[in-house]
C-alpha positions as a LaTeX table, in Angstrom:
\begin{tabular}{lrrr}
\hline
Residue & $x$ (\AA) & $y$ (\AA) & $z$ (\AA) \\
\hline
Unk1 & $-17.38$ & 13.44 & 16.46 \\
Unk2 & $-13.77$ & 13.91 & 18.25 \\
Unk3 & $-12.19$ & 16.75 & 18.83 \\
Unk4 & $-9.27$ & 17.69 & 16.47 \\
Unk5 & $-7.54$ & 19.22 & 19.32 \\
Unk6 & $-4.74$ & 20.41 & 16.60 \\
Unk7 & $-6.74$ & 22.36 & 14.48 \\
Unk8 & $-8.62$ & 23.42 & 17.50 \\
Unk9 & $-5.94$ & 25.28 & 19.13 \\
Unk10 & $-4.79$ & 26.78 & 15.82 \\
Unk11 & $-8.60$ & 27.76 & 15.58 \\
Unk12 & $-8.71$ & 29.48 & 18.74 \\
Unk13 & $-6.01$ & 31.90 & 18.84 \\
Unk14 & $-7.26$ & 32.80 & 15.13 \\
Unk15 & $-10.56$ & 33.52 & 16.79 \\
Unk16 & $-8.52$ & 35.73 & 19.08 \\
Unk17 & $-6.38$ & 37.43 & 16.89 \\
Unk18 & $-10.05$ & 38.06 & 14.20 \\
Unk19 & $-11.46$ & 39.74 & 17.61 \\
Unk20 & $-8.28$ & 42.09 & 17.67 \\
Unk21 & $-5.96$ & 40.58 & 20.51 \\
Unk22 & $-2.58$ & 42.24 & 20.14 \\
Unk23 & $-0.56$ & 39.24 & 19.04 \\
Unk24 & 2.67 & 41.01 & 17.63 \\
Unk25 & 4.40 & 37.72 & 15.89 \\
Unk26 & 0.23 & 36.60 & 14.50 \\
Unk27 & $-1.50$ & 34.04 & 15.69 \\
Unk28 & 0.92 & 30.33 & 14.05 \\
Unk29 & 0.92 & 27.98 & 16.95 \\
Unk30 & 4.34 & 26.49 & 16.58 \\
Unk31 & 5.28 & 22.71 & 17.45 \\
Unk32 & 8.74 & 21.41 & 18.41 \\
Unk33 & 9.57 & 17.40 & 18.73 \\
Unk34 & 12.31 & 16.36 & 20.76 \\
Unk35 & 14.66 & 13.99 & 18.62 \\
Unk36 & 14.18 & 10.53 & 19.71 \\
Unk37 & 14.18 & 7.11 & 17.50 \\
Unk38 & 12.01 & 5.31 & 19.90 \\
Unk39 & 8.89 & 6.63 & 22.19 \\
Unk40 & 7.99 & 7.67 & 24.54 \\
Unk41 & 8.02 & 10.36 & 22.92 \\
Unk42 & 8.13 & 14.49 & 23.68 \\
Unk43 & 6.31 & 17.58 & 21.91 \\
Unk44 & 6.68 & 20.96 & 22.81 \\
Unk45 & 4.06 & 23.68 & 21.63 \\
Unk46 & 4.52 & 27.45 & 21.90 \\
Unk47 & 1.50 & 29.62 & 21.52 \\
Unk48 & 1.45 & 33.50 & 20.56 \\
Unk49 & 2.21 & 35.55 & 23.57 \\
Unk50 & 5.48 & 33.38 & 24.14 \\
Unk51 & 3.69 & 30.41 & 26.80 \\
Unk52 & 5.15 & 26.99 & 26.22 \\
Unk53 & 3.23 & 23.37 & 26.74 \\
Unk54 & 4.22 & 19.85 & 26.34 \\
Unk55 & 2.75 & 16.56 & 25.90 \\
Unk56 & 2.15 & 15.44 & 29.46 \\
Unk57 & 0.89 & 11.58 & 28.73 \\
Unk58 & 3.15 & 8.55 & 28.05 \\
Unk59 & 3.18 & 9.12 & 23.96 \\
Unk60 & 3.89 & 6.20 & 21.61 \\
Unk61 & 3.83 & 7.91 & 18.41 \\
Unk62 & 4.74 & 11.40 & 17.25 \\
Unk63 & 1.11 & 12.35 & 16.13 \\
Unk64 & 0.15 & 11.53 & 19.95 \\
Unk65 & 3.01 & 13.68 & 21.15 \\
Unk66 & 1.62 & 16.25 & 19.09 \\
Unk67 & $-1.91$ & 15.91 & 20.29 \\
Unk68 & $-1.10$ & 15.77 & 23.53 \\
Unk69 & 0.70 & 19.09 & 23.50 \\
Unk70 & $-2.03$ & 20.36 & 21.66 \\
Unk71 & $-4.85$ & 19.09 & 24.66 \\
Unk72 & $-2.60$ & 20.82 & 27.43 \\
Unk73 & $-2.28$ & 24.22 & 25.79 \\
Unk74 & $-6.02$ & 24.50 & 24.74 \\
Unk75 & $-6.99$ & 23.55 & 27.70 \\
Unk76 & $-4.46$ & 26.72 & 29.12 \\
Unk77 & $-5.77$ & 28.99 & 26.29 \\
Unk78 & $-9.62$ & 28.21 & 27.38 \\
Unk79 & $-8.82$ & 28.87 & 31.25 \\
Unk80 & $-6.58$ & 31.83 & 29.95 \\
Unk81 & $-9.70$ & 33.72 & 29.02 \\
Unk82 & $-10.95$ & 33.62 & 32.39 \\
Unk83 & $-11.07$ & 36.68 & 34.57 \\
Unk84 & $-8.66$ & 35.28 & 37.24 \\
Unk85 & $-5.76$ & 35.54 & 34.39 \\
Unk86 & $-6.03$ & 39.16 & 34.24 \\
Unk87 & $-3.05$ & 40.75 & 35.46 \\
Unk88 & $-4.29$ & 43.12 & 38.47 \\
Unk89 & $-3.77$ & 44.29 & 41.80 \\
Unk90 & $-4.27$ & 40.94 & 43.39 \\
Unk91 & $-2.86$ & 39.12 & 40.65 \\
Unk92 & 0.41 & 40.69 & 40.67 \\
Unk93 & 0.59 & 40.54 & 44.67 \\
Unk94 & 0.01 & 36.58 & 44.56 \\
Unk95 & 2.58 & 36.53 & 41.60 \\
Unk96 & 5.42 & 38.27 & 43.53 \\
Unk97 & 4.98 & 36.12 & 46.29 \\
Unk98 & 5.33 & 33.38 & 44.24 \\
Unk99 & 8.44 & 34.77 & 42.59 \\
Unk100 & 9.93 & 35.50 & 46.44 \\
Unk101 & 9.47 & 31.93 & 47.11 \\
Unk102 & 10.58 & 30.32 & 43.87 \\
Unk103 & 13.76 & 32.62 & 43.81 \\
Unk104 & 14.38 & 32.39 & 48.19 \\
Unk105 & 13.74 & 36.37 & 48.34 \\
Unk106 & 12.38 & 38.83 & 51.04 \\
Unk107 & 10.00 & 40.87 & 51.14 \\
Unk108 & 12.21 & 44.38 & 50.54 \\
Unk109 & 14.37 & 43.09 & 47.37 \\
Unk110 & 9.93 & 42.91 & 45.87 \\
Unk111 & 9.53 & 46.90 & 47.05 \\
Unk112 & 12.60 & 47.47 & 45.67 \\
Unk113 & 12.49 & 48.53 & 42.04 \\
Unk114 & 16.30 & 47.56 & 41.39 \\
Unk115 & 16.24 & 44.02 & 42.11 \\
Unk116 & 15.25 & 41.29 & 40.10 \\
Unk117 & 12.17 & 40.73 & 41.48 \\
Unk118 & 11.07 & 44.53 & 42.04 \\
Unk119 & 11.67 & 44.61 & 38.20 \\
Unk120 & 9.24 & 42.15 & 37.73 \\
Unk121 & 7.00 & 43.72 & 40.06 \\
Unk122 & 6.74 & 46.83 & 38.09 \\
Unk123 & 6.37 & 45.09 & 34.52 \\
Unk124 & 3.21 & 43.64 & 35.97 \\
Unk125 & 1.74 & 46.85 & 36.94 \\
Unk126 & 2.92 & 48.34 & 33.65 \\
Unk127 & 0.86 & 45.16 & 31.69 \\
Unk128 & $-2.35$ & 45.53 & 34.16 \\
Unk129 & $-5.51$ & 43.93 & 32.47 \\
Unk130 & $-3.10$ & 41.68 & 29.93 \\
Unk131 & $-3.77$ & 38.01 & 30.23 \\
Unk132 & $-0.94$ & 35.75 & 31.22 \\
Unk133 & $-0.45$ & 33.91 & 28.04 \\
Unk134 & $-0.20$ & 37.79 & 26.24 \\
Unk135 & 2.30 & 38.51 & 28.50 \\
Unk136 & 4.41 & 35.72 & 29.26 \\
Unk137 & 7.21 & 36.22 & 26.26 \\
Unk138 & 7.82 & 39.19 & 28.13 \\
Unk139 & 8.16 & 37.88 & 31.97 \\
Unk140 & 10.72 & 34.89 & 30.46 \\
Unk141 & 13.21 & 37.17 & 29.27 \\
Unk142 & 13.14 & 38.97 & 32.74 \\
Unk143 & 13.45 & 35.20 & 34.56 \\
Unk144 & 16.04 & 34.49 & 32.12 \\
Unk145 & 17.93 & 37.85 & 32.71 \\
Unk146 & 17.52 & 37.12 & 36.79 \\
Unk147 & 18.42 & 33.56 & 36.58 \\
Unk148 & 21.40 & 34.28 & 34.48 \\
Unk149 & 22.66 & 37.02 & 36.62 \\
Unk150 & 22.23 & 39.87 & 33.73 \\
Unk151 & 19.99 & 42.12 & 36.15 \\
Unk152 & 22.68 & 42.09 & 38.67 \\
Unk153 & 25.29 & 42.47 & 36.50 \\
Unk154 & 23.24 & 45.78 & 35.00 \\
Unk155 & 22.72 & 47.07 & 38.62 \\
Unk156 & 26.53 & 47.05 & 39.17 \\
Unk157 & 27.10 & 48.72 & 35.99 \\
Unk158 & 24.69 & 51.23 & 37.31 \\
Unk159 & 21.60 & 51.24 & 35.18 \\
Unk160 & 18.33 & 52.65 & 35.86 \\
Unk161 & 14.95 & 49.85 & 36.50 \\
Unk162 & 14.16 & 52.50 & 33.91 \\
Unk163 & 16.36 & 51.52 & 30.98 \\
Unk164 & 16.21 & 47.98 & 31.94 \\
Unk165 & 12.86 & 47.73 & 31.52 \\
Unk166 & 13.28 & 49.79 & 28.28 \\
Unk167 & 15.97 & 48.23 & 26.18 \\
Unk168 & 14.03 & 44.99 & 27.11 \\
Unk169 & 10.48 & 45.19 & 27.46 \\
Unk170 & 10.12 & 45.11 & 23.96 \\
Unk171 & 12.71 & 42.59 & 22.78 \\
Unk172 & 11.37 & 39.20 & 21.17 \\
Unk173 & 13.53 & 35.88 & 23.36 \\
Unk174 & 15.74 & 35.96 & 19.82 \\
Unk175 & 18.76 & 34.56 & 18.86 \\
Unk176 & 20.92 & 37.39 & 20.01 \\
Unk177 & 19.45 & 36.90 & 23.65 \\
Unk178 & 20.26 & 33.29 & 23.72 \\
Unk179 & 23.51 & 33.75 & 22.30 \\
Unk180 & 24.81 & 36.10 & 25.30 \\
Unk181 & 23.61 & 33.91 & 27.27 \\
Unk182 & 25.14 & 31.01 & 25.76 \\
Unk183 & 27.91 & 32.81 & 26.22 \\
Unk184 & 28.17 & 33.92 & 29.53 \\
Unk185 & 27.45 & 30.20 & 30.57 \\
Unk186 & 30.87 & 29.46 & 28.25 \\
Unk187 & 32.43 & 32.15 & 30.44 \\
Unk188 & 30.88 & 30.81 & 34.22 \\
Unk189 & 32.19 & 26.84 & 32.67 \\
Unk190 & 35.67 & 28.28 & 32.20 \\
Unk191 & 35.78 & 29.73 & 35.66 \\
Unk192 & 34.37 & 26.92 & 37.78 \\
Unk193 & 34.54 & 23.21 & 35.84 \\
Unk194 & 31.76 & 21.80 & 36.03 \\
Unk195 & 29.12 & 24.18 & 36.55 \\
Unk196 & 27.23 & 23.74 & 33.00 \\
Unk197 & 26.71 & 20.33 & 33.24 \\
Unk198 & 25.13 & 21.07 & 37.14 \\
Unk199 & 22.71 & 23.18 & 36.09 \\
Unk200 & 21.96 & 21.39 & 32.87 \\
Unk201 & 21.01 & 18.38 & 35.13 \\
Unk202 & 19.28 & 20.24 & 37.23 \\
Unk203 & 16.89 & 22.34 & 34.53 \\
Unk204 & 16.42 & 19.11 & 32.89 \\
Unk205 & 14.66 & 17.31 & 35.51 \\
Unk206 & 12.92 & 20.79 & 36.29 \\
Unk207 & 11.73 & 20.97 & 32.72 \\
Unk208 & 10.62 & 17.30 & 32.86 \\
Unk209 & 8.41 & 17.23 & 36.50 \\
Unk210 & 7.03 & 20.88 & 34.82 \\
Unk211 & 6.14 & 18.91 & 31.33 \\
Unk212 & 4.53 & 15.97 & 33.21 \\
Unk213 & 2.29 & 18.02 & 35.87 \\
Unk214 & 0.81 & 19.81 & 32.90 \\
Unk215 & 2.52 & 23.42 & 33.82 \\
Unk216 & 3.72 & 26.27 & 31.80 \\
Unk217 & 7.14 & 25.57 & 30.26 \\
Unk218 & 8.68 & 28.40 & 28.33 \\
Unk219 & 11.06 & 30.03 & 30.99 \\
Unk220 & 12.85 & 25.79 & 31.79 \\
Unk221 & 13.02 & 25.19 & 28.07 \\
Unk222 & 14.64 & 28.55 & 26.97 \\
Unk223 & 16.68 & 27.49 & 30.16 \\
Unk224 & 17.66 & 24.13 & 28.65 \\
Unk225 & 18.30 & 25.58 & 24.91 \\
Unk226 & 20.85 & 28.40 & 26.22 \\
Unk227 & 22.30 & 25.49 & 28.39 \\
Unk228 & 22.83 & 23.68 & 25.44 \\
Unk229 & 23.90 & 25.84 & 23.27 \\
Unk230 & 26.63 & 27.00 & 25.63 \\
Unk231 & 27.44 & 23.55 & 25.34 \\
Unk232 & 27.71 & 23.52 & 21.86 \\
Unk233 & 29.89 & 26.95 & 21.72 \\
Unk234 & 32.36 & 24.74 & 24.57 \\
Unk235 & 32.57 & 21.66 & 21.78 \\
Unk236 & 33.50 & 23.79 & 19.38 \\
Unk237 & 36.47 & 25.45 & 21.47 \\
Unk238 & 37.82 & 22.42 & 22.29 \\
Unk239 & 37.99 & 20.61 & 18.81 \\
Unk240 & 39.31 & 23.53 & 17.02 \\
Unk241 & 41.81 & 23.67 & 19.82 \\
Unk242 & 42.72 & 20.29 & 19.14 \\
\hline
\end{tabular}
């Protein structure tokens, strides 16, 4: 008998929420095609707990897209479980690391609570024995709010780690988050030509290598739908200016 990998997913974070996993948006796994008339073609999945897979194989039809976005994220939601995805000492010590390198850091702006990365630092400790996937919604809007230059901005303006962390750390990635940043893209286009379309490029092909090694996509896409959006919000300017 083979696997419906579809209904198996959907299954399994059921199982989790029956069990009493704290999943505060329940447990709908929710599937997103990319618009295309002609394959290969791309599916996104994002699971409860915020983490975001794609299909990963050449697809020819939608229905493989789907499956194949389906396989990846199971396959994360079965490893999830394991006690290596437990946020703890170790964890989060391998995980700033990891941010240092990703985001060219040192070692003091991590052991400083009022960087970017010393924020992130302390919401790990604050979500110790989480899983990854449970907590993942939460450490996107914090990449999002580094990589857009919001922390910084909040540092300047003089606010605490402490009200950072609390305005945010329980905010859904909503509209209204996107939306400021949409809009502080419009603002950076405005003030140096060119500089949407560079970093659209440049989380596109991100987002793509990510989607085709298998890895965990939510903080590239949300990167690529703000990116877009601010993109949108520039159209519009310009043709009612016209």
């Amino acid at each position: 008998m083979k696997l419906n990998v579809v209904e198996a997913l959907q299954e399994f974070w059921q199982m989790k929420q029956s069990r009493g996993a704290d999943l505060k948006n329940g447990a709908l796994v929710v599937y997103e095609m990319v618009p295309s008339n002609s394959p290969p073609y791309i599916c996104y999945v994002t699971l409860p707990g915020g983490s975001c897979f794609g299909s990963f194989q050449f697809c020819p039809t939608k229905a493989e897209a789907r499956r194949s976005a389906a396989k990846i994220a199971l396959m994360n939601s079965v490893f999830n479980e394991h006690p290596s995805r437990r946020i703890t000492d170790d964890f989060i010590e391998k995980s700033v690391l990891e941010a240092l390198a990703c985001f060219n850091g040192n070692r003091e702006e991590a052991d400083n609570p009022s960087t970017g990365i010393g924020a992130f630092r302390f919401m790990l400790e604050s979500n110790k024995g989480k899983s990854m996937l449970e907590f993942q919604e939460l450490m996107t809007v914090f990449q999002l709010l580094h990589w857009n230059g919001s922390l910084k901005a909040m540092r300047e303006r003089q606010c605490s780690r402490q009200e950072v962390l609390s305005h945010y750390s329980h905010r859904a990635l909503d509209d209204d988050i996107r939306n400021q940043m949409a809009t502080d893209w419009v603002n950076r286009e405005q003030n140096i030509p060119g500089a949407l379309s560079r970093e659209l490029a440049s989380t596109e092909r991100e987002l793509d290598e990510a989607r085709l090694a298998g890895k965990e996509l939510r903080f590239h896409k949300e990167k690529k739908d703000i990116l877009m959006l601010a993109a949108g919000q520039l159209g519009n300017m310009h043709s009612s200016n016209c």
